[in-house]
RODO-2510 file (C-alpha; in nm, 4 decimals, decimal comma):
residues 322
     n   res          X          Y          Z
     1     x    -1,8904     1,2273    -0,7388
     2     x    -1,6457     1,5123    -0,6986
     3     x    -1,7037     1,8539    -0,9058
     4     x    -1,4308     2,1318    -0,9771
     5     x    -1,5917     2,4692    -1,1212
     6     x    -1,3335     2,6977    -1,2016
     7     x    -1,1263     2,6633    -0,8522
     8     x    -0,8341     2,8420    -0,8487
     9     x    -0,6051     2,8871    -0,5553
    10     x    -0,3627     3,2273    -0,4987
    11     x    -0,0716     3,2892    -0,2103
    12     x    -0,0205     3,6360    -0,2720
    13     x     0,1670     3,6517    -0,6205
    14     x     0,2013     3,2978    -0,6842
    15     x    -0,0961     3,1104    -0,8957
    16     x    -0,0934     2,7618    -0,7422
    17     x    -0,4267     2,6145    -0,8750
    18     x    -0,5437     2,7650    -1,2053
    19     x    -0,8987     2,7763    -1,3112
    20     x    -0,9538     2,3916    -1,2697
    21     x    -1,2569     2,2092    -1,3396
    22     x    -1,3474     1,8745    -1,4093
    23     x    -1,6010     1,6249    -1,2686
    24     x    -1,4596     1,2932    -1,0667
    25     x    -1,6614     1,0253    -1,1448
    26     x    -1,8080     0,7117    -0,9456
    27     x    -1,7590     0,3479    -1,0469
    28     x    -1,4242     0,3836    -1,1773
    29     x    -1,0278     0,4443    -1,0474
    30     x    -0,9433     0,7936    -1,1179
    31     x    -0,5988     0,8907    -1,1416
    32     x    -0,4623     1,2583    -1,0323
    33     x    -0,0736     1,2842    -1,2077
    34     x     0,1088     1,5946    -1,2335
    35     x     0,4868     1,7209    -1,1533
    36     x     0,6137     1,8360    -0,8208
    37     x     0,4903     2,1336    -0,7321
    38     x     0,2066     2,0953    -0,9831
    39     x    -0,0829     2,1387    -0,7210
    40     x    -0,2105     1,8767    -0,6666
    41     x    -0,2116     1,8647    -0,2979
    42     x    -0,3479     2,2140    -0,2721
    43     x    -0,6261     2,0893    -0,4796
    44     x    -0,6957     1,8000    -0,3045
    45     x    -0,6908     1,9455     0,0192
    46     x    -0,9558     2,2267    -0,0841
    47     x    -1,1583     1,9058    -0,2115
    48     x    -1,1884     1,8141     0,2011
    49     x    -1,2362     2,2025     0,2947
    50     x    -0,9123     2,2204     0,4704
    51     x    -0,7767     2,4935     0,1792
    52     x    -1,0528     2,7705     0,0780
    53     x    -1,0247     2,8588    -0,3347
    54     x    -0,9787     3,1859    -0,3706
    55     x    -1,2195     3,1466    -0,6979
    56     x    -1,4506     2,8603    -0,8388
    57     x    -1,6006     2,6053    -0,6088
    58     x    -1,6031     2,2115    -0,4857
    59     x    -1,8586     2,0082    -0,4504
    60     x    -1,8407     1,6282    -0,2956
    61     x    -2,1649     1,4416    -0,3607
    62     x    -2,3287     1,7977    -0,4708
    63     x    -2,2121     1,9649    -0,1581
    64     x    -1,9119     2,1596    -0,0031
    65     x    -1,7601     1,9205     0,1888
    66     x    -1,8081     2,2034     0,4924
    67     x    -2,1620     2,1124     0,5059
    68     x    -2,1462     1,7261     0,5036
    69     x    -2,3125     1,6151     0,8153
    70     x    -2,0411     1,3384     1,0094
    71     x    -1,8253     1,4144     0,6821
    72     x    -1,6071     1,0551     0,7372
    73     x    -1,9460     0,8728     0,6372
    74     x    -1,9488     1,0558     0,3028
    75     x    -1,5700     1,1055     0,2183
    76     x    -1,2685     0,9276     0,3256
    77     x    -0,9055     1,0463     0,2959
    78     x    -0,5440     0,9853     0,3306
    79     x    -0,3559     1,2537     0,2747
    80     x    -0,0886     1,2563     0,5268
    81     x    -0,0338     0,8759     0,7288
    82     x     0,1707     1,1133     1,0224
    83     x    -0,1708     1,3130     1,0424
    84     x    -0,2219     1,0455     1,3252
    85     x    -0,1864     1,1192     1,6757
    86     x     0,1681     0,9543     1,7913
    87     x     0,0650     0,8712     2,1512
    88     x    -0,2483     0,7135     2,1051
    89     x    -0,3199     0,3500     1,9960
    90     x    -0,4403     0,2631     1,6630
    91     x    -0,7499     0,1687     1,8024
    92     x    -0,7565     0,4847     2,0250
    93     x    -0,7304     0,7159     1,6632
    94     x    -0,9908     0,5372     1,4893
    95     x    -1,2109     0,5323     1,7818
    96     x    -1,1963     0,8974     1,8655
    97     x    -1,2726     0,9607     1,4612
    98     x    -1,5691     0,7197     1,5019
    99     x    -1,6986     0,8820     1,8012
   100     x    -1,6953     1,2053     1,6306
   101     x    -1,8998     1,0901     1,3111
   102     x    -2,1424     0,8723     1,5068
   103     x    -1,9958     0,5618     1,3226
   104     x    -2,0498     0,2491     1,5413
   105     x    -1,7592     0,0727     1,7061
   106     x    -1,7699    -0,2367     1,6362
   107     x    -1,6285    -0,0326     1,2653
   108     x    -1,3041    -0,0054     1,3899
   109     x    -1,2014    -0,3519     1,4381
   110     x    -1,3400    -0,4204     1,1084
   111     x    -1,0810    -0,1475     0,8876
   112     x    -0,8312    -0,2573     1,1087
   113     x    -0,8843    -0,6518     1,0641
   114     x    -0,9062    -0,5488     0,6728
   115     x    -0,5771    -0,2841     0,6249
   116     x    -0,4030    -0,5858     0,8588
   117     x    -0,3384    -0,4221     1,1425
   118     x    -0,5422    -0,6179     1,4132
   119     x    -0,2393    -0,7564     1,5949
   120     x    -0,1343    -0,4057     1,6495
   121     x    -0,4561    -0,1950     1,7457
   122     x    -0,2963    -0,1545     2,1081
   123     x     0,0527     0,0120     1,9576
   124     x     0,0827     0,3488     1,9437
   125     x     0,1706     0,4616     1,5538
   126     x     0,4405     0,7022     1,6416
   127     x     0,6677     0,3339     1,6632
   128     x     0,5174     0,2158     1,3367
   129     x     0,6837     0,1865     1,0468
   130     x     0,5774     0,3898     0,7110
   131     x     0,3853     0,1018     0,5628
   132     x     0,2105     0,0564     0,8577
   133     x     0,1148     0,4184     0,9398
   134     x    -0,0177     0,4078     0,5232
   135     x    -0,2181     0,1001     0,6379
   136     x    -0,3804     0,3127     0,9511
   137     x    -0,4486     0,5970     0,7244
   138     x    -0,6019     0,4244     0,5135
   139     x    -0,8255     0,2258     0,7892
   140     x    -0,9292     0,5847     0,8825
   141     x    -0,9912     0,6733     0,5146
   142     x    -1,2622     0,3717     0,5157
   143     x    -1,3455     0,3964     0,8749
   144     x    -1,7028     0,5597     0,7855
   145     x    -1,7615     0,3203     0,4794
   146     x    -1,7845     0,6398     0,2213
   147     x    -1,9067     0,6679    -0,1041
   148     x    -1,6296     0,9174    -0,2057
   149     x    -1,2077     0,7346    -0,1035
   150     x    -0,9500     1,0298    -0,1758
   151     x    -0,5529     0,8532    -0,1555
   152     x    -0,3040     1,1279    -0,1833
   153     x     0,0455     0,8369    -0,2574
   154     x    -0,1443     0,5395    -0,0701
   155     x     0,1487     0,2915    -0,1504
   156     x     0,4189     0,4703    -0,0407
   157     x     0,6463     0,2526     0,1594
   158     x     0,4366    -0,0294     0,1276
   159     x     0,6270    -0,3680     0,0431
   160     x     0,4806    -0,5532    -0,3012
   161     x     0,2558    -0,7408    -0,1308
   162     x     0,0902    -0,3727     0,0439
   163     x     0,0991    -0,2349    -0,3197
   164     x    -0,0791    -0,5256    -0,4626
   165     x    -0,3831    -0,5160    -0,1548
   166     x    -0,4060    -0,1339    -0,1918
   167     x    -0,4662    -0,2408    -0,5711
   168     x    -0,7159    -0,4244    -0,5115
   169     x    -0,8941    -0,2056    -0,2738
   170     x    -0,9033     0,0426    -0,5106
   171     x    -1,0620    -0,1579    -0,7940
   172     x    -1,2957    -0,3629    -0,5893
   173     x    -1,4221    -0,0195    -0,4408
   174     x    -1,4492     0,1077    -0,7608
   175     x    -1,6904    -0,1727    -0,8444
   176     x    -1,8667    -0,1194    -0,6098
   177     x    -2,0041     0,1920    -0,7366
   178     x    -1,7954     0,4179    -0,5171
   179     x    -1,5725     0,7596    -0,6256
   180     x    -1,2030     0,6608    -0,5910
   181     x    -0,9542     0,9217    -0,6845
   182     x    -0,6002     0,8429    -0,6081
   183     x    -0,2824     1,0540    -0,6570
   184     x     0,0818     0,8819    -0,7000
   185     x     0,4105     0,9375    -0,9177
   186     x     0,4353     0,5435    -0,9516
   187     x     0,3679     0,5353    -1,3098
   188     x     0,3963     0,1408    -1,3446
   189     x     0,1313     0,1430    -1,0605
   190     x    -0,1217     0,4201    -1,2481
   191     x    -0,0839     0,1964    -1,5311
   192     x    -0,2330    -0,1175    -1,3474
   193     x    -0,4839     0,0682    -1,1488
   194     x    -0,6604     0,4092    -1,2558
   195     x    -0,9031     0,3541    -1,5801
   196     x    -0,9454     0,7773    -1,6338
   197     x    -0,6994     1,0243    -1,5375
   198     x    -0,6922     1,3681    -1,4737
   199     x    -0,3253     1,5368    -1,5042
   200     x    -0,2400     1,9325    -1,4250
   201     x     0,0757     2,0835    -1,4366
   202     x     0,1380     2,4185    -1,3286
   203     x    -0,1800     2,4081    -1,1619
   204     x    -0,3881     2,3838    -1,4992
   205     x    -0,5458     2,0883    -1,6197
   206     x    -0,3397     1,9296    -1,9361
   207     x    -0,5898     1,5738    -1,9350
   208     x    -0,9558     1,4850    -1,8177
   209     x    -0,9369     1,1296    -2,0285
   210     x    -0,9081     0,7306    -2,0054
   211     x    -0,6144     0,5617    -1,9616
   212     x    -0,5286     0,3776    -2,2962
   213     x    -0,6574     0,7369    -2,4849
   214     x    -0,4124     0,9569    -2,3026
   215     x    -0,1094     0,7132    -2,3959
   216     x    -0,2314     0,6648    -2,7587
   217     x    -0,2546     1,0743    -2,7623
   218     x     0,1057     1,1779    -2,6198
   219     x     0,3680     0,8916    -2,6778
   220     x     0,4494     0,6798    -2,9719
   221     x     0,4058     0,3417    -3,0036
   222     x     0,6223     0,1172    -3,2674
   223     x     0,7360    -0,2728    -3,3853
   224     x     1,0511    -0,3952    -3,3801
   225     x     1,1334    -0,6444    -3,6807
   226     x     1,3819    -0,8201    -3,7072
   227     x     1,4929    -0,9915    -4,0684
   228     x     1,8310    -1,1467    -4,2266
   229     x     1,7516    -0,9547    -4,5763
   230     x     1,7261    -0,5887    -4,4291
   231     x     1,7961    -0,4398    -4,7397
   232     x     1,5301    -0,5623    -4,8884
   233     x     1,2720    -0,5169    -4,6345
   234     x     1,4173    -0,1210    -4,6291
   235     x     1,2714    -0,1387    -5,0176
   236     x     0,9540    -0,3163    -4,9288
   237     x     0,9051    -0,0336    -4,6705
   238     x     0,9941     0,2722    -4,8794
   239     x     0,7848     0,1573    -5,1170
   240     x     0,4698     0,1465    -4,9000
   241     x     0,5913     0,5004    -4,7335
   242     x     0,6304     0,3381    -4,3944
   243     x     0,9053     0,5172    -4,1707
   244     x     1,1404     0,2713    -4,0174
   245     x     1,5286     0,3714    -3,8431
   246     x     1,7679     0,0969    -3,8470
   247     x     1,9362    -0,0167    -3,5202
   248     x     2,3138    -0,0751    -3,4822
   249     x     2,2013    -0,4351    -3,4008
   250     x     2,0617    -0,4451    -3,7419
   251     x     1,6912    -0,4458    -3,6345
   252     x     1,4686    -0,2274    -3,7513
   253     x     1,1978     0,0183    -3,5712
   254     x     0,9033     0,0929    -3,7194
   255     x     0,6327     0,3707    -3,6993
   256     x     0,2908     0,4559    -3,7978
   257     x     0,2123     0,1009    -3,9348
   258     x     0,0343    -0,2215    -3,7259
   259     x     0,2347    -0,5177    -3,6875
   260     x    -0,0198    -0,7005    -3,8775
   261     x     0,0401    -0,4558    -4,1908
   262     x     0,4069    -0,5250    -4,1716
   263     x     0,3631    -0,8925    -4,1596
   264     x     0,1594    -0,8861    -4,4516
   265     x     0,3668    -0,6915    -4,6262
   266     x     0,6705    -0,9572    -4,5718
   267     x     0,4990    -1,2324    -4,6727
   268     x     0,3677    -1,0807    -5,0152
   269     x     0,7215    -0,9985    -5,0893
   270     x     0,8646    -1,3418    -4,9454
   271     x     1,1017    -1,1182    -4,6735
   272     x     1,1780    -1,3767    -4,3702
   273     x     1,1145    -1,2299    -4,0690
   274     x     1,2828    -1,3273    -3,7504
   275     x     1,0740    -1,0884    -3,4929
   276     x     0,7695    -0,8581    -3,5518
   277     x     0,7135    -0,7531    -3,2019
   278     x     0,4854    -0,4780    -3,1164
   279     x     0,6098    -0,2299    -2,8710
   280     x     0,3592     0,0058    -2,6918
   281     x     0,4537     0,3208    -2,5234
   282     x     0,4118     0,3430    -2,1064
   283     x     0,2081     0,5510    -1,9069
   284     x     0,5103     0,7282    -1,7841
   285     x     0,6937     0,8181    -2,1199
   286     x     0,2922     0,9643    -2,2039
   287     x     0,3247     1,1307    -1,8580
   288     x     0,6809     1,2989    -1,9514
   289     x     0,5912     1,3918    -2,2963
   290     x     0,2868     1,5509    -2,1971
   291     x     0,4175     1,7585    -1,8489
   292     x     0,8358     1,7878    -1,9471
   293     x     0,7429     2,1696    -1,9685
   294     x     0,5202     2,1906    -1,7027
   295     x     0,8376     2,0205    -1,4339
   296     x     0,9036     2,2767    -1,1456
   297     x     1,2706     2,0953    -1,1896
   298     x     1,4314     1,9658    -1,4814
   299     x     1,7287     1,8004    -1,4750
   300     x     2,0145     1,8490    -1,7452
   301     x     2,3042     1,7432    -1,8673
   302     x     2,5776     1,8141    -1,5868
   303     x     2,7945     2,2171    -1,6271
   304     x     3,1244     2,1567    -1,6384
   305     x     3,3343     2,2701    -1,3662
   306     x     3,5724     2,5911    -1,4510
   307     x     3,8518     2,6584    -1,2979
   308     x     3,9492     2,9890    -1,1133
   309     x     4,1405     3,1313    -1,4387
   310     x     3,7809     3,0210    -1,6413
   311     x     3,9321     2,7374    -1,8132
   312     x     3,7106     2,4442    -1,8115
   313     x     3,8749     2,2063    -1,5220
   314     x     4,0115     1,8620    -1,6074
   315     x     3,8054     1,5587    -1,4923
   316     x     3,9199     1,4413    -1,1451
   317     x     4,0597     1,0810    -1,0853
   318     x     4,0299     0,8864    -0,7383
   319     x     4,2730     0,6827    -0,6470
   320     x     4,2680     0,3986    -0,4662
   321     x     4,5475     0,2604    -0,2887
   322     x     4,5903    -0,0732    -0,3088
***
């Protein structure tokens, strides 16, 4: 279990982690989200001792992670995959971190056999490739077979088949009773993996809450129905005070009523319906809703370019010669 109390973290001026605390808890996939320059690295780097708070306090397994005793058989973490040492061998970088945690050595085959890098133990990582140095980071990460896995992006650069083992690690730790906290901006891959999530922004914490609750609480969910007698199925509606807005394509979208309400609804006034199809709002339109204030950059609609007299400047036209 990981514990926040309060932790904030200043650089002179600037606030980067504000007054966070909330509890990371074992036997489940916790997700950390949050916008660039949200803080989340700062915070999970004072999680492993390698930041000091300024204020408030970490504990990992009910102790600061400075006074875990061989720390990588407690608490393993990828945080950087180019953290490795470029001229040694794979099997050279694990075995110096096992030798330094009095993990046995016969461990190192075994994370590399697992993360699939056994062929290459003798290669030195500064001629991997980024999917292959995230595959050695996270070997190191489970080198001392913790209790407590911390992934700062674990699948970046992996190919679909990487994404779908790191996946799977991360659940099948999870069920195994361990603490698996896990920060990434791949939404569509939060979605399939994390079961709780904590999200900041700004460095403050916006969510401490389950998956399926955070969506239901900041996006909107609807059904799409589709009928040849739309006028009347606009009455039927209005007449129950159910909001629906009318596509150009004729279909119709409601919200704030089940699919199952709407169905009954056509068949007590005899309205064919040619599609009643539920459609349920994504992690990441929850994630934008909630943190669109909170972005350190925003995009906008593109300024249009002015001329030097001031007068907005025509649109320019390439042309190709043919």
């Amino acid at each position: 279990m990981i514990e926040l109390a309060g932790v904030t973290k200043r650089y002179g001026e600037k606030v980067v982690v504000d007054n966070l605390t909330f509890t990371v808890r074992a036997g489940c996939v916790t997700g950390f989200l949050g916008p660039n320059g949200a803080g989340k690295s700062t915070t999970m780097r004072m999680m492993l001792g390698l930041d000091r708070p300024t204020s408030g306090r970490v504990l990992i397994g009910g102790r600061p992670y400075a006074r875990l005793q061989e720390p990588l058989r407690h608490v393993g973490a990828l945080l950087d995959a180019k953290a490795m040492h470029g001229g040694r061998s794979a099997f050279q970088n694990l075995r110096c971190l096992a030798l330094s945690n009095g993990i046995p050595l016969t461990r190192v085959g075994e994370v590399l056999a697992e993360v699939g890098l056994a062929p290459v133990a003798k290669k030195r990582p500064k001629g991997f490739s980024l999917g292959m140095g995230q595959r050695l980071g996270i070997a190191a990460a489970l080198l001392g077979d913790p209790e407590i896995v911390m992934l700062d992006e674990p699948v970046n650069g992996l190919d679909p088949e990487g994404i779908h083992w790191v996946r799977t690690l991360m659940k099948r730790l999870a069920g195994e009773g361990r603490t698996v906290f896990v920060s990434s901006h791949l939404m569509s891959e939060m979605a399939l993996t994390a079961d709780h999530l904590i999200v900041i922004g700004r460095g403050r914490l916006l969510a401490d809450t389950g998956m399926q609750e955070f969506i239901d609480r900041n996006s909107r969910s609807s059904v799409r129905v589709r009928t040849p007698e739309p006028e009347k199925f606009r009455d039927v509606l209005s007449a129950a005070g159910i909001t629906a807005t009318e596509s150009a394509s004729g279909a119709f979208d409601v919200t704030g009523a089940p699919s199952e309400r709407l169905g009954e609804l056509a068949l007590e006034h005899r309205v064919p319906l040619h599609e009643l199809s539920p459609r349920h709002a994504s992690l990441e339109e929850a994630f934008i809703a909630l943190t669109g204030e909170s972005a350190e950059y925003r995009s906008g609609p593109p300024a249009a370019s002015t001329a030097p007299n001031g007068v907005p400047a025509a649109p320019q036209t390439t042309r190709t010669e043919s």
